[in-house]
C-alpha positions, 0 to 999 in steps of 0.5 A, a space after each residue: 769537507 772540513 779538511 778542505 774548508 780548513 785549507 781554504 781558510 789557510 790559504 785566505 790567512 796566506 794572502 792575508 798576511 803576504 799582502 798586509 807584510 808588502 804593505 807594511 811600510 805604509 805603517 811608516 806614515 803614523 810617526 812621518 804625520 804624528 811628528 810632521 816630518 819633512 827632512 828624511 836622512 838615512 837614519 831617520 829611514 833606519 828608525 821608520 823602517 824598524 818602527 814599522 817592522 815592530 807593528 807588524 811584528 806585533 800584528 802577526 804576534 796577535 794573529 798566530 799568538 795561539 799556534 806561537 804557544 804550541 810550537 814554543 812548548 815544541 821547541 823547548 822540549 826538542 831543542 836538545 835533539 834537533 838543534 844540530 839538524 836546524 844547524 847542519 840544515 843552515 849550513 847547507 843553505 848558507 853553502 848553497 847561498 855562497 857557491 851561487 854567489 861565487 858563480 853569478 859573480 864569475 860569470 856576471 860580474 854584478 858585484 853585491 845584489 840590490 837588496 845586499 846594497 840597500 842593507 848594507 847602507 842601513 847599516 852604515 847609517 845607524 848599525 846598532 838599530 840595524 842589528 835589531 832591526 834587520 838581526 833579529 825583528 826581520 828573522 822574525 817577521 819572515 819567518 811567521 809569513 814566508 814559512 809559518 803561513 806558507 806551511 799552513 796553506 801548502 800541503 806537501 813536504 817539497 812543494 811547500 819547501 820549495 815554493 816557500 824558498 823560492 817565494 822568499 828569494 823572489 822578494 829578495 830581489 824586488 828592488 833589482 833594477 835590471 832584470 839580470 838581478 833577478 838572478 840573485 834569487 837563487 842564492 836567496 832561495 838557496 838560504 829560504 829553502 833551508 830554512 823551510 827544510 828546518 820548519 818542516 823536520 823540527 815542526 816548530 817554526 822557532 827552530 827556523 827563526 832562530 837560525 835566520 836570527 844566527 844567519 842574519 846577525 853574524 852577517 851584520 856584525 861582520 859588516 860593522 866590524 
């Protein structure tokens, strides 16, 4: 009875939290009112986007900041140990991610996902605040909903790495504008379902932040230099 009573709360704390990351953009409207702006530039676009990025951030900081302590301690004390599997892991992934790429590009011909082209107009907009932004801030929001809360609320090694993937692949590929883009989720999820692979081996959703912080900022940096 507890057992279950505890995966029900999981699961409400899931939805929760799913539905306060999709809303967070809302959170833009504080400083668009507070500084009663009008004229919205790519910069300025950047700017409300890590703006609202840090809140939320905060936010899930507070909510997990518990569970956060246990698995930084875990962390520390394995680093040693299972930093080379965290890194084999995103490899396979980021393998994974480049051959579907290759053939959905070869067969398809569609060129960069929708998702790569709105990154990569943020970047060319104000590239320091998207390294922040999008480097490190994003990593770790994504990794405290689509991994942390989905591994609470999914018992079960594969169904959580899968679903847990194939969640973060599909709302990668939210602003497709054809629904052959939608095909882009299978690269995303190659990515998403390595790096729920990390959590669930290393038990320290630290491990997993730090290889989409890696995967994130050296895709970046290769696109500002």
């Amino acid at each position: 009875m507890e057992k279950n009573k505890n995966l029900l709360k999981n699961i409400s704390k899931l939805i929760l939290i799913y539905l306060l990351f999709r809303a967070s953009t809302y959170l833009q409207l504080i400083p668009i009112w507070i500084f009663q702006l009008e004229k919205f530039t790519p910069q300025l676009e950047v700017l409300l986007s890590c703006f609202s990025n840090l809140i939320l951030l905060m936010i899930l900081f507070f909510i997990y900041r518990i569970d956060l302590r246990k698995e930084w301690k875990k962390f520390k004390d394995s680093f040693n140990i299972s930093i080379d599997r965290c890194f084999k892991y995103w490899l396979i992934g980021l393998t994974g991610m480049m051959i579907s790429n290759i053939l959905i590009n070869t067969i398809f011909r569609l060129g960069q996902a929708d998702n790569e082209q709105l990154v990569q107009g943020m970047i060319v907009a104000l590239p320091l605040v998207m390294l922040l932004n999008a480097g490190f801030i994003a990593p770790i929001i994504e990794e405290l909903v689509f991994r942390k809360a989905f591994k609470d609320a999914i018992p079960g090694k594969w169904k959580f790495i899968l679903i847990s993937g194939l969640v973060f692949g599909f709302m990668h590929v939210l602003a497709a504008t054809t629904w052959i883009d939608l095909i882009f989720i299978i690269p995303y999820s190659c990515l998403g379902i390595a790096f729920s692979y990390i959590y669930y081996d290393t038990n320290s959703v630290f491990f997993s932040i730090l290889a989409h912080i890696l995967h994130n900022t050296i895709l970046i940096l290769i696109s500002i230099f």
